[in-house]
N, C-alpha and C positions, 0 to 999 in steps of 0.2 A: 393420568398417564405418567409413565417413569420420565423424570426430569433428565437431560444428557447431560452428561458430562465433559468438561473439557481434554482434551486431549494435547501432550506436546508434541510439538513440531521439532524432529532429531536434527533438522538441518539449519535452522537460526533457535532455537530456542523458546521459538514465542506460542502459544497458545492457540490452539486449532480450531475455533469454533464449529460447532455441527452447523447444517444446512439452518436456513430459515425452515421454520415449522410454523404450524397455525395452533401456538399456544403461548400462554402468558406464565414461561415460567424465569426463574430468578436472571437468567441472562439476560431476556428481554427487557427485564426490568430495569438491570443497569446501562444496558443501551436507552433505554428512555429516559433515566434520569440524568445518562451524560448529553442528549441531543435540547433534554430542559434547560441544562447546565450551560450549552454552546454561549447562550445571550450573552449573559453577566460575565462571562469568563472573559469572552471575545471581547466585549464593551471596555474591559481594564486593561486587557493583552492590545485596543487599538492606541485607544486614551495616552498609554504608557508610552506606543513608536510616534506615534504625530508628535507626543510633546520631545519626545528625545528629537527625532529627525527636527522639528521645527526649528527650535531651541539651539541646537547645535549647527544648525544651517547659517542663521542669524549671528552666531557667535563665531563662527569660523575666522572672519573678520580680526578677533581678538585672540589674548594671549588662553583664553581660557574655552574656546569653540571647541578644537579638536580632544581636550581632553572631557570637556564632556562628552564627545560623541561616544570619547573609548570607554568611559562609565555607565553611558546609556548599552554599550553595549557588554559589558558586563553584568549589568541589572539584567537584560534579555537573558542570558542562559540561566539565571535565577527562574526566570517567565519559565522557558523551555522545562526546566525541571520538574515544574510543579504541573507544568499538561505531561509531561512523561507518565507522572506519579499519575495520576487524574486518567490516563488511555490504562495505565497497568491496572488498577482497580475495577475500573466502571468497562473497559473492552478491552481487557485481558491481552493488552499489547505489550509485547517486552521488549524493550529499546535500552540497548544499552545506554550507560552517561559518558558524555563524551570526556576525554583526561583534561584535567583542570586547565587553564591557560598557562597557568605558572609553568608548567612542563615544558611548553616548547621555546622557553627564555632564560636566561640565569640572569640574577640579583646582579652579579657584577655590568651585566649590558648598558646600565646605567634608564635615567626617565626617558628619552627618546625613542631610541631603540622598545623598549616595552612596551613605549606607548603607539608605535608603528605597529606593533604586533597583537594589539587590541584593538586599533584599524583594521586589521585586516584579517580578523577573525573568521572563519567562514560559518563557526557555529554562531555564533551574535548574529552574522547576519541572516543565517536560514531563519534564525529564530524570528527577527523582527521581521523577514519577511512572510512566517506563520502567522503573526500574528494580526500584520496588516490587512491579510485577505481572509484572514479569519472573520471581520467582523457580518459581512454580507451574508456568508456564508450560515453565521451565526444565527441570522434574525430570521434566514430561511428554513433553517430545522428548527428554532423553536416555534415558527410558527405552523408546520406541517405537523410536528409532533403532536401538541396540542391540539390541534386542531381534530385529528386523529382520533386523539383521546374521546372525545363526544361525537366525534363524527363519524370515522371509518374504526370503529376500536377493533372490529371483529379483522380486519386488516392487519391493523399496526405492528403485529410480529412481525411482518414482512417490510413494510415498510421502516419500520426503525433498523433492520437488520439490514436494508441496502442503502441506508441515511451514515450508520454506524460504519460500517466497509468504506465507505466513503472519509470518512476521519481519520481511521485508522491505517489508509492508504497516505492522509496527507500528515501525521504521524510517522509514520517508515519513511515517506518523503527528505521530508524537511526538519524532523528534530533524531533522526538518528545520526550518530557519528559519521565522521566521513573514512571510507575503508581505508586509502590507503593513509592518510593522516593518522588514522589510530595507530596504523602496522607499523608505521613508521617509528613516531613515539613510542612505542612499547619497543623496538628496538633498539632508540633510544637511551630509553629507563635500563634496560638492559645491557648492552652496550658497558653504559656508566657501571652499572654495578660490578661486571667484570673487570673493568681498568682497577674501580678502587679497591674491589679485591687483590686482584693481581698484584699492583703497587703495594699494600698494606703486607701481603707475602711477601715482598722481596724485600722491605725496610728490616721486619721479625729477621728473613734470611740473613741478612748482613749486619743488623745488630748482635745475631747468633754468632755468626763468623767471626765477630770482632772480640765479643765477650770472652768465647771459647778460644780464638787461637792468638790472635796480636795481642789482644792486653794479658791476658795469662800468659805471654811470654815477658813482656815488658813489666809485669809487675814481677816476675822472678830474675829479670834484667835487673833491676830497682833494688831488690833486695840481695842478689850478690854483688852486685855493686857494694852495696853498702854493706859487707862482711868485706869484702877485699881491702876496702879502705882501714875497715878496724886491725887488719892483718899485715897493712903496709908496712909499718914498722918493727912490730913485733914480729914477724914470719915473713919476710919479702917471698918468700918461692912456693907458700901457699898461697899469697895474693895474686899472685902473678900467675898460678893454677885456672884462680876467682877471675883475672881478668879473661883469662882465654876462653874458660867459658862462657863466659857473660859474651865474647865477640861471636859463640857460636850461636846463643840466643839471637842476637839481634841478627846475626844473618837467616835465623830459620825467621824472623819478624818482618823481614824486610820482604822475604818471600813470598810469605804468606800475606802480607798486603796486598804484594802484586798483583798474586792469584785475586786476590778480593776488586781489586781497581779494575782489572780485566775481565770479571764477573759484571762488575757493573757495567764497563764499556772502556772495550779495550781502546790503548791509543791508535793501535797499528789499525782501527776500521777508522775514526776518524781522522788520522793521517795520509792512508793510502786506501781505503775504500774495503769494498765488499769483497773482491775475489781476492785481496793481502791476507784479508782476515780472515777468510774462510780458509784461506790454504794453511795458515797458522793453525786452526782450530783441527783442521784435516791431520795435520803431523803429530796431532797427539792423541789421536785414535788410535788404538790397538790394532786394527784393519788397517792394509791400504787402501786411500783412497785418492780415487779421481776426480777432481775439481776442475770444471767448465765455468766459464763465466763470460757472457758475450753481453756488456752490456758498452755503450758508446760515454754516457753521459752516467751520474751517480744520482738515485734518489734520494727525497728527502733525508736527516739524519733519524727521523723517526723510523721509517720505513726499514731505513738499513739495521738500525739496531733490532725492532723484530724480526727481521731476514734472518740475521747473525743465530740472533739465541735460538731461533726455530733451529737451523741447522746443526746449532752444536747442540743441543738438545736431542737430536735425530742421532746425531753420531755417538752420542755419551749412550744412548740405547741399541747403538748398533755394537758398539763394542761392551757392554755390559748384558745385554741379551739376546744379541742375533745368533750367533754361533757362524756367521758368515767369514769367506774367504777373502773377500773382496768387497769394495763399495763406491760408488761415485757421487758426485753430488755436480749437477748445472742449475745455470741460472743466467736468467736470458728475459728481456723485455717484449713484451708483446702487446702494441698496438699504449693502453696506459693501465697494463700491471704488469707486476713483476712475480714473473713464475720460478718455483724454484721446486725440484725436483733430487730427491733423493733416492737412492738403488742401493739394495744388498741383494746377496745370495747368499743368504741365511736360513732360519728354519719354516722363517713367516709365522704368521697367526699372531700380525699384531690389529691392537682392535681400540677404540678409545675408550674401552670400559675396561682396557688389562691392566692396570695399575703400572702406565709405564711414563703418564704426564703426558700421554695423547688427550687427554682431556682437554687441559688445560692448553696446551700448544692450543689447539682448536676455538677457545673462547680467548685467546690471547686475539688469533687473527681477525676471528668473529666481530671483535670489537670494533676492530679497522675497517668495515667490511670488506673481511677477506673469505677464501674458504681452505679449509684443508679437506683434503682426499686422499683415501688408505687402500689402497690395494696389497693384499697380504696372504695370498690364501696360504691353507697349512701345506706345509715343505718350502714356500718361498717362491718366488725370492718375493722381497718388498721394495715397492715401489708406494712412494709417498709425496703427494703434489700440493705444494702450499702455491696461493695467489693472494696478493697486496695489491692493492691499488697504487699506481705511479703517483706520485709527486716529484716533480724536477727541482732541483736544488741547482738555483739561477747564481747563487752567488760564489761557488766552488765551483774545482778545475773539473775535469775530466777525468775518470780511472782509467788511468795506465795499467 
């Protein structure tokens, strides 16, 4: 007879075994050699928890208990790995690996902190508790199995096959990842990766800024300087040319700082808050705009500062590609986020794949989890709704 073949499962990924059949062909086989296997495996998977639990029970006492237990249980997801590998091969179960421990800690946490978090691992512990009731379990399939073998063989399709479903159930159990811990981490991972992009962008930004505009005035500050002085004596009324433009230099330098210092973070939001500084950034729109801001108390300085640049970000594209007459922008707390809402009646048809740093606005917030939302249809108007999550800032006034 034609041997079946496996089939994938489009909804987790893992491999569909056909029905039990009354045949000995290569599936059966590996389910038989992993239900021989259960013994030996179980025997070192129990051996391994009794000596950690025991061991670390007894030493709790001391300075060195609880970090054995956090070893014992680091060694377990080691265990865990190698029944994952061992179900994928011999009964075609696919489990994902759960993200290393390191992920959900940083190096600076310091040895406590880590070592709390190797306590309280939930994968170390599913594992060591696989492995503990693994071992009964163990001596019971290999001795049906076997037994099978010379006894019921003309059976044993079926029998290994509802022995096997049975492992493969406590497999998906207990050594697959935990859902929302993975989701979490991976957002995480993610998360980070867009800060230190984003950050790594704005350093490049501002090293640009400074290359191109301040020091390339100040180094031609520097150098008429230093013609006017050779000219002082010999030519007093071309030095005196040399110094006046050298005073126009440094006031286009002094400028163009500013602009660079309030790129990075204006004083007027750390002075006087959110709706100071957004009304600032409003007055130098090309549109006019309407600025609401109902908020009692000010959030954190982080908060405010992604607020700020969303906004003027929104407005540097309202007035560079809306075509709009008019524009508002509120901002108002609700319950513990802060919503912020901006309007044009402009042409619309904005999208975060139009190359306008809707992108990026997007995975700026994303990071904080925040979310943005675009409504934009073509003719307009747009309407664009960023949310941050509150942090109160206990130790500043109140925005007036």
């Amino acid at each position: 007879m034609t041997e079946p073949t496996l089939a994938t499962d489009a909804r987790n990924g893992t491999e569909r075994l056909p029905r039990a059949r009354f045949a000995y062909d290569r599936h059966t086989w590996k389910e038989i050699a992993h239900l021989l296997a259960n013994l030996p495996v179980a025997l070192l998977g129990f051996t391994y928890v009794a000596t950690v639990l025991f061991t670390g029970a007894l030493l709790t006492a001391t300075v060195i208990g609880f970090p054995l237990l956090a070893a014992g249980l680091m060694g377990a997801r080691q265990l865990g790995k190698l029944e994952r590998g061992r179900s994928r091969a011999l009964l075609g179960v696919r489990v994902d690996e759960p993200s290393p421990l390191s992920l959900l800690g940083r190096r600076r946490d310091g040895f406590f902190p880590q070592l709390w978090m190797a306590l309280k691992d939930p994968v170390g512990w599913r594992t060591m508790l696989y492995d503990f009731i693994r071992l009964p379990w163990g001596i019971l399939t290999f001795t049906i199995t076997l037994t099978s073998l010379f006894v019921l063989w003309p059976v044993l399709p079926f029998i290994a096959r509802g022995l096997a479903n049975a492992d493969r159930a406590m497999v998906r159990a207990l050594l697959s990842p935990s859902d929302e811990l993975e989701r979490r981490i991976a957002e995480l991972e993610s998360d980070r990766g867009v800060v230190v992009d984003t950050a790594a962008a704005d350093l490049r930004r501002i090293e640009r800024d400074l290359h191109d505009g301040a020091q390339a005035r100040l180094v031609n500050l520097a150098m008429g300087l230093g013609l006017a002085k050779e000219k002082l004596l010999e030519d007093p009324d071309a030095a005196a040319s040399m110094v006046a433009e050298a005073h126009g230099e440094v006031k286009l330098a002094l400028q163009e700082l500013r602009d660079l210092a309030r790129g990075i973070h204006p004083a007027v939001l750390t002075d006087r808050g959110l709706d100071a500084a957004l009304s600032a950034v409003a007055s130098r729109c090309t549109v006019p705009v309407k600025v609401t801001a109902d908020l009692m108390t000010r959030p954190a300085a982080a908060i405010e500062g992604i607020a700020y640049f969303t906004v003027s970000e929104l407005l540097q594209n309202v007035s560079k590609h809306s075509g709009a007459r008019s524009a508002s922008v509120d901002v108002w707390r609700s319950d513990n986020r802060l919503l912020i809402q901006v309007w044009d009646d402009g042409r619309g048809g904005a999208s975060l794949d139009g190359g306008t740093g809707m992108a990026g606005l997007a995975d700026r917030l994303g990071a904080v989890d925040g979310l943005f939302v675009i409504e934009s249809p073509i003719g307009g108007p747009t309407t664009i709704t960023a949310e941050l999550p509150w942090r109160d800032r206990t130790d500043e006034p109140a925005q007036g």
